[in-house]
C-alpha positions in Angstrom: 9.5 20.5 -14.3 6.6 20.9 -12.1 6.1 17.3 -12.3 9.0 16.3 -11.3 9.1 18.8 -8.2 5.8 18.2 -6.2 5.1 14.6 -7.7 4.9 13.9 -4.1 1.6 16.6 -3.3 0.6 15.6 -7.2 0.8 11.7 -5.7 -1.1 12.8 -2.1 -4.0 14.3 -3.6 -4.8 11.8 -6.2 -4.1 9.0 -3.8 -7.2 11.5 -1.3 -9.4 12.0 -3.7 -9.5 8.1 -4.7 -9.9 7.4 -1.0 -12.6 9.9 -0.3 -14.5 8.4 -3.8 -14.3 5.2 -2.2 -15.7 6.7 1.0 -18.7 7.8 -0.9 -19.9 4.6 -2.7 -18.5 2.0 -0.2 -18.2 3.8 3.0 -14.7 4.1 5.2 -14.6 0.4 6.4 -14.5 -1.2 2.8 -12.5 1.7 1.4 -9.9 1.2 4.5 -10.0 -2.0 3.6 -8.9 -2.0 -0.3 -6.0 0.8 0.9 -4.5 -2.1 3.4 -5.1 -4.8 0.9 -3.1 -2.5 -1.8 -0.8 -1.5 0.5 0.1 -5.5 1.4 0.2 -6.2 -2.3 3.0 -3.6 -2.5 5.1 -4.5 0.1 4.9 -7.6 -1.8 5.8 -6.6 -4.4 8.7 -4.7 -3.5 10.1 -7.7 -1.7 9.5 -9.9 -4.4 11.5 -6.9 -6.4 14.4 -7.2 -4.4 14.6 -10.3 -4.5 13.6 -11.7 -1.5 12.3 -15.1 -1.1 8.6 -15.1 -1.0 8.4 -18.3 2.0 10.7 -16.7 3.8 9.0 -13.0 3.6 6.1 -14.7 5.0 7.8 -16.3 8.0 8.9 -13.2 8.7 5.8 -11.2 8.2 4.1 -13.5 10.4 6.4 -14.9 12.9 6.8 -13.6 16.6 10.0 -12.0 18.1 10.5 -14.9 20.9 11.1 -17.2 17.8 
């Protein structure tokens, strides 16, 4: 029950106590770095969840509006 009603706080402080241990053995720039590369690999994998085509996912991610 109190699971399932604060899994979001639960979720916060775990997710700032891993960041603030990476801050302490690999400083803020690394340990910013690992959050956005595990941040990319979700959105990944949530496309790749839904179905999207990866090629196109891409071309999206990294084409410009004008296109």
């Amino acid at each position: 029950m109190f699971l399932s009603k604060h899994w979001g706080k639960i979720l916060g402080a775990l997710l700032g106590l891993i960041f603030a241990l990476l801050v302490i053995n690999y400083g803020f720039w690394i340990s910013l770095f690992i959050f956005l590369c595990i941040a990319l690999g979700l959105l990944i994998g949530w496309r790749l969840d839904l179905a999207e085509d990866v090629g196109r996912f891409f071309r999206r991610l990294f084409s410009t509006k004008n296109e």
